[in-house]
C-alpha positions in Angstrom: -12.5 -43.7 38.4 -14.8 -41.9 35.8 -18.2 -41.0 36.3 -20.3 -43.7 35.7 -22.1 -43.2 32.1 -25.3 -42.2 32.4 -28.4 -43.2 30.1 -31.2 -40.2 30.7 -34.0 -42.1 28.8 -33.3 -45.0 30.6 -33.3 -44.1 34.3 -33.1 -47.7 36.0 -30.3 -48.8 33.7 -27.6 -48.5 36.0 -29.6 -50.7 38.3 -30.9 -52.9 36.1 -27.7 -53.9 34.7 -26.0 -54.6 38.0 -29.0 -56.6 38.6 -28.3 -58.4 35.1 -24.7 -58.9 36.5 -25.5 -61.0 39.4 -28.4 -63.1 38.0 -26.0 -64.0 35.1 -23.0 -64.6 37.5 -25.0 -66.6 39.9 -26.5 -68.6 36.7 -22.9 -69.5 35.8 -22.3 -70.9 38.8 -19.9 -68.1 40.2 -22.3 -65.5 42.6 -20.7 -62.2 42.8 -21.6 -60.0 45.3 -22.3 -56.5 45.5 -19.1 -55.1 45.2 -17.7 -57.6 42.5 -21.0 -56.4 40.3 -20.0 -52.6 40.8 -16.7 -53.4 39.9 -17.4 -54.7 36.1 -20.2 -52.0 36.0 -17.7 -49.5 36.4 -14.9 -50.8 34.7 -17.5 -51.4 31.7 -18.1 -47.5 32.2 -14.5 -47.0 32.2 -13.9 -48.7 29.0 -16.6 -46.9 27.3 -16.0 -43.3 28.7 -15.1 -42.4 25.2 -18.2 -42.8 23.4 -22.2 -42.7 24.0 -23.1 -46.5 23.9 -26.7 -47.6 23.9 -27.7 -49.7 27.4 -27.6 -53.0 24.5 -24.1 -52.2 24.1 -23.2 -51.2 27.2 -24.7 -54.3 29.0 -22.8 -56.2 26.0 -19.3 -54.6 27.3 -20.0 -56.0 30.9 -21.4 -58.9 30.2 -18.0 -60.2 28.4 -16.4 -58.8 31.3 -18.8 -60.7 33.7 -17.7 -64.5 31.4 -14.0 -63.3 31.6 -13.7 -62.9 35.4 -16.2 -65.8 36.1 -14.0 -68.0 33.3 -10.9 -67.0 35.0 -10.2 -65.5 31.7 -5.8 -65.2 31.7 -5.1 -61.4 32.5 -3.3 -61.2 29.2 -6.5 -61.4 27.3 -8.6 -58.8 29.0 -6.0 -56.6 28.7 -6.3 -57.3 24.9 -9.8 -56.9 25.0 -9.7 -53.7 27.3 -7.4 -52.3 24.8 -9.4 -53.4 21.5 -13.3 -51.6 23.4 -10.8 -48.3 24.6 -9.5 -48.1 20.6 -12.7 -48.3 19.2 -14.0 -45.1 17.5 -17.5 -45.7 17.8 -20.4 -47.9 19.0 -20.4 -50.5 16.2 -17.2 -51.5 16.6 -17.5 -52.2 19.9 -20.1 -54.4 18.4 -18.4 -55.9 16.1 -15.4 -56.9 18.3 -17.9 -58.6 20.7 -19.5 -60.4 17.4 -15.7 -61.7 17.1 -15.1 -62.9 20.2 -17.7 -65.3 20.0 -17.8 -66.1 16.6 -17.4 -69.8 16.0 -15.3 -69.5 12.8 -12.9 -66.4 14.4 -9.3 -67.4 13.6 
């Protein structure tokens, strides 16, 4: 596992976004405890060791993590997704693959 990344002007981001996590899960109907949470924090970190995302797009990454487990999302898709965020050479297009995802009119 990498270190998790770290956001020094925002010190109670890491906490804050687990936090996020399991509000969100427990909102769509699927509670995840505390371990569950840690585990798409740091696989959100994981995915983004390669660049310096802002907490927005960080909390972005996990979040579509969060819908894909909760969803049962097949395997064959995150792995696409995983591979699309680690290919990415910079914040925005992490952004901009997330704004595809859930586009309405994507193909």
């Amino acid at each position: 596992m990498s270190k998790p990344i770290s956001h020094e002007e925002e010190p109670d981001f890491d906490l804050s976004i687990q936090e996020n996590l399991k509000q969100l899960s427990a909102q769509l109907g699927s509670p995840l405890d505390e371990t569950s949470v840690m585990q798409i924090y740091q696989n959100a970190s994981d995915l983004l060791s390669h660049l310096s995302p802002s907490p927005l797009t960080f909390a972005r990454v996990a979040g579509t993590l969060l819908v894909y487990q909760v969803q049962n999302t097949e395997s064959e898709e995150i792995k696409w997704f995983n591979t699309q965020v680690k290919q990415c050479l910079n914040e925005e297009e992490v952004e901009e693959l997330i704004e595809s995802i859930y586009r309405t009119d994507a193909l």
